[in-house]
Each structure stands twice: as structure tokens, then as C-alpha cells.
RODO-2510 file (C-alpha; in nm, 4 decimals, decimal comma):
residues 83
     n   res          X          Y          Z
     1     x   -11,8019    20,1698    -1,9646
     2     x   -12,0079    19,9681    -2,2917
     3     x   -12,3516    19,8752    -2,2741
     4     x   -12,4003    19,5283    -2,2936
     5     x   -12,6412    19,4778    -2,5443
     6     x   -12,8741    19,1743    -2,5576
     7     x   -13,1006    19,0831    -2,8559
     8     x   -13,4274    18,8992    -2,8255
     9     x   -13,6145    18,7220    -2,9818
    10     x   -13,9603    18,7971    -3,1956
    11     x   -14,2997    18,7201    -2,9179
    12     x   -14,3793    18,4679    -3,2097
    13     x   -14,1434    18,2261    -3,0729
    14     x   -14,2524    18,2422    -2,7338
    15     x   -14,4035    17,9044    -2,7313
    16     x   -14,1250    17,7245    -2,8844
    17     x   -13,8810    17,9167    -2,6229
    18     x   -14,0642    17,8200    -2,3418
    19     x   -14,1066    17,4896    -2,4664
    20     x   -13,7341    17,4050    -2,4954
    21     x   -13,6373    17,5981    -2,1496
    22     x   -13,9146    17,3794    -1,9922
    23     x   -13,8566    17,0847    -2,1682
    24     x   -13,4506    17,0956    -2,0795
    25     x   -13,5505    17,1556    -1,7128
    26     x   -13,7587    16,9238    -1,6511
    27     x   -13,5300    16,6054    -1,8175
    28     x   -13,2877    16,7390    -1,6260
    29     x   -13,4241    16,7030    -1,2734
    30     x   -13,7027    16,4439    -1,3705
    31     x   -13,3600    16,1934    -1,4619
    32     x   -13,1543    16,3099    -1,1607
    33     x   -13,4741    16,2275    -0,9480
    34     x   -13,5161    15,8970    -1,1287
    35     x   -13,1237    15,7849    -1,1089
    36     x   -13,1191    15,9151    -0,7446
    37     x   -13,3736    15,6925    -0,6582
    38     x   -13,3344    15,4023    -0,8805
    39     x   -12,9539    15,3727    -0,8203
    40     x   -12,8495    15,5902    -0,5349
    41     x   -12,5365    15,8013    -0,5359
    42     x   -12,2556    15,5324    -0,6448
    43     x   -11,9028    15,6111    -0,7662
    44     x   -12,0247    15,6172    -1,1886
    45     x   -12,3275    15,8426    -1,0779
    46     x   -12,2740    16,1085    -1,3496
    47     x   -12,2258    15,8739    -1,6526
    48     x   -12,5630    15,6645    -1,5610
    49     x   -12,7713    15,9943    -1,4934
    50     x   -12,6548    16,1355    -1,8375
    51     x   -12,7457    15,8248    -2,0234
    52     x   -13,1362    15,8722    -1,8284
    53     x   -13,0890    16,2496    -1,9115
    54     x   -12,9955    16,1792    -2,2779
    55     x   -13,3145    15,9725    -2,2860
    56     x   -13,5099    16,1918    -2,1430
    57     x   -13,4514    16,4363    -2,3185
    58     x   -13,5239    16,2562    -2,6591
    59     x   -13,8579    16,1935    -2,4914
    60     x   -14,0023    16,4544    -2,2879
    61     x   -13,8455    16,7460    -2,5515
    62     x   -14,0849    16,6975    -2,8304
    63     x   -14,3350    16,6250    -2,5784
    64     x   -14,2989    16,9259    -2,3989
    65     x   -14,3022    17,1361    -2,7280
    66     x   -14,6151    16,9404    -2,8459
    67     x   -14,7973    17,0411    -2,5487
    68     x   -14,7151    17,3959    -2,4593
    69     x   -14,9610    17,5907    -2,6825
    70     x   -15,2819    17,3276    -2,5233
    71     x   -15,1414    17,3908    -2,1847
    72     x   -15,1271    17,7743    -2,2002
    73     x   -15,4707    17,7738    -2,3929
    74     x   -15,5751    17,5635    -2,0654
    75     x   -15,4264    17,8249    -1,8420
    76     x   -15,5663    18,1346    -1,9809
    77     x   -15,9130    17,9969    -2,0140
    78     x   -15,8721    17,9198    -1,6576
    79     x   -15,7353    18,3035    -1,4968
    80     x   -15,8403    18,6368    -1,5620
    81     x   -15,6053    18,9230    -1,5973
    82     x   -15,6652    19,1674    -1,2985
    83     x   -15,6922    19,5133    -1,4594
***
């Protein structure tokens, strides 16, 4: 049997990473929520909820990389690690 062997990436990028994994996830279901609800389920469902998604995405990305480092600044001022 091989190994699979997965690379990662340098702790520096950690904000950026989390950044784009958040930001993607939440255009995703933030513009199926808002097609859903706006239009319904109708027979060219997928075509209008990628045209939200694509803007979206152009949005909330840049937004969501902007704030990450104030949010988790926020957050750790906020808990205390439990050693």
C-alpha cells in the first residue's frame, strides 16, 4: 500500500485560508437561502441561484477576508484557553 501524502500549508496563511473557506460557504448558502425564498424552487432554479451565488461571492469574499483577522482578535479577547 502508498501513503497518501498531503502537504499543508505555512500557519501564516491561516487567516487568508479561513477567510476564503468561510467566505465560499457562506455565498453559497446565504444565495441558496436568498433564491429559495425570493423565487421558490421553479424549473431554471440552478441558473438564477448561480447568478445570486456569482454575486455573492464578488461581495461577501473580500468582505469576509477583510474581516477575519478583527473577528478572531474579537474572539480571543473574548475566551480564555483552559490549561
Amino acid at each position: 500500500m502508498s501513503k497518501i501524502t498531503t502537504s499543508k500549508l505555512p500557519r501564516k496563511y491561516y487567516s487568508l485560508l479561513f477567510g476564503v473557506i468561510m467566505g465560499f460557504i457562506m455565498s453559497v448558502l446565504t444565495s441558496l437561502a436568498v433564491t429559495i425564498v425570493n423565487i421558490g424552487i421553479v424549473p431554471d432554479f440552478l441558473q438564477k441561484w448561480f447568478d445570486i451565488f456569482l454575486t455573492t461571492i464578488a461581495i461577501g469574499f473580500p468582505i469576509t477576508i477583510a474581516v477575519t483577522p478583527f473577528v478572531r482578535n474579537i474572539a480571543d479577547r473574548l475566551t480564555v484557553s483552559e490549561t
